[in-house]
C-alpha positions as CSV (number, residue, x, y, z in Angstrom):
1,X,30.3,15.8,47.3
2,X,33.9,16.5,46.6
3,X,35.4,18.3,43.7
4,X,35.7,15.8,41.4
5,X,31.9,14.8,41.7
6,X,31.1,18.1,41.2
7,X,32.9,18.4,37.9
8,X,31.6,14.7,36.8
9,X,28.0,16.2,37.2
10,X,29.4,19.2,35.8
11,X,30.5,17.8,33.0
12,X,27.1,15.4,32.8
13,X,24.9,18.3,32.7
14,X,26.6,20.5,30.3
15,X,26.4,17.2,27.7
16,X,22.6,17.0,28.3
17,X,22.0,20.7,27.8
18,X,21.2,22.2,24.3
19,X,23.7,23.9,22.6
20,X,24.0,27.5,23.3
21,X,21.9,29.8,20.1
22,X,20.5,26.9,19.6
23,X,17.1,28.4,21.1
24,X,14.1,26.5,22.6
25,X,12.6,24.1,20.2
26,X,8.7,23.3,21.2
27,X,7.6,20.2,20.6
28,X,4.6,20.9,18.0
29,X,7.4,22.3,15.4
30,X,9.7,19.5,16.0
31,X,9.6,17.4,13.3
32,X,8.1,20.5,11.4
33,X,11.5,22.1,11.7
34,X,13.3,19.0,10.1
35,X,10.8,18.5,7.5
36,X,11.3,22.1,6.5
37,X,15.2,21.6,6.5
38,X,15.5,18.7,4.5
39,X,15.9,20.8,1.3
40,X,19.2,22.2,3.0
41,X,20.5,18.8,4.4
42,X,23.4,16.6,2.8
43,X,22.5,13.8,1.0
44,X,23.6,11.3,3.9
45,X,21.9,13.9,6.7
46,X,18.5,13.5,4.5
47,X,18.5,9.5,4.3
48,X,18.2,10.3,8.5
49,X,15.9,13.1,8.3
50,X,13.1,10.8,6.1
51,X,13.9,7.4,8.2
52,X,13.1,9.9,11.2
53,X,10.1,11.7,9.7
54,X,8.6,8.0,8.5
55,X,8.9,6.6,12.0
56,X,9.5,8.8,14.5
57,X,8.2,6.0,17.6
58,X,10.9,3.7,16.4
59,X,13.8,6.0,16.3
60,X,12.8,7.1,20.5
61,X,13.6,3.6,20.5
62,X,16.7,2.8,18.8
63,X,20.4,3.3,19.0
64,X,22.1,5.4,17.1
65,X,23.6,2.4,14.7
66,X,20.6,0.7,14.5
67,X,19.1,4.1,12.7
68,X,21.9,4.3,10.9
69,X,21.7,1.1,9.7
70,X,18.6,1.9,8.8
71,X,19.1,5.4,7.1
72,X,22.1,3.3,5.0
73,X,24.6,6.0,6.6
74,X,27.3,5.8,8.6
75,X,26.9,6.4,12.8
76,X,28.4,9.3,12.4
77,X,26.6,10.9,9.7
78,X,23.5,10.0,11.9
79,X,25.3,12.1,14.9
80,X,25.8,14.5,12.8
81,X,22.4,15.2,12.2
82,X,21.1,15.1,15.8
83,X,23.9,17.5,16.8
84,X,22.8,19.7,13.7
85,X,20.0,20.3,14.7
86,X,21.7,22.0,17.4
87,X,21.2,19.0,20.2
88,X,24.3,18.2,22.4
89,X,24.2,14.0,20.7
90,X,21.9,11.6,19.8
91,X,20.5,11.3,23.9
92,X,19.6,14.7,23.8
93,X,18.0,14.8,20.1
94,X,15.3,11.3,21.3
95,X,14.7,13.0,24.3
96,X,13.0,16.1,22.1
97,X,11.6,13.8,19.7
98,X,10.0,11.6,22.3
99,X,8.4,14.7,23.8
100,X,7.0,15.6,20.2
101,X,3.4,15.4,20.2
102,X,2.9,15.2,16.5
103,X,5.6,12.7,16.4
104,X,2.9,9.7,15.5
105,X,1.4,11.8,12.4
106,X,4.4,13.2,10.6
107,X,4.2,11.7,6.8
108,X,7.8,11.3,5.1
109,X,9.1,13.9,3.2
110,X,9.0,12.7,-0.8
111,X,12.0,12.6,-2.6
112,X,13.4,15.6,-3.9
């Protein structure tokens, strides 16, 4: 492998790695941990949080437009919340919430 490879997969792996303080999220307190911070969130962020929260299966699913299309935000304002939540993008945040157990029984969050 030459030395550009290695800084492509370099560069690759440091993308699909958690932020660093972030800490380990486990899976059970996933959506448990964006239920709780909804209170804190932005207006725009908490459109994401409760189109997340209501249908967590779709959202493994979907591209980053189509939930924010969904959540009535812009793309960014979705990336912005996957990368809040201290994920390096949008990849990284599905990957977590795909390996969510509790993903399937998470109720909305009701408006504040």
């Amino acid at each position: 492998m030459g030395a550009a490879d290695e800084a492509r997969m370099s560069g690759r792996t440091a993308r699909m790695t958690r932020k660093p303080g972030a800490g380990a999220i486990t899976s059970a307190s996933f959506l448990d941990r964006i239920r709780e911070r909804v209170p804190q969130l932005r207006a725009s962020e908490e459109k994401v949080a409760t189109v997340v929260l209501g249908d967590p299966e779709r959202v493994i699913r979907e591209s980053v437009a189509a939930l924010a299309q969904r959540a009535e935000v812009s793309e960014p304002t979705a990336m912005r919340f996957a990368s809040g939540r201290g994920f390096d993008g949008y990849q990284d945040f599905k990957m977590q919430l795909a390996q969510s157990p509790a993903r399937s029984s998470a109720p909305a969050p009701g408006p504040r």
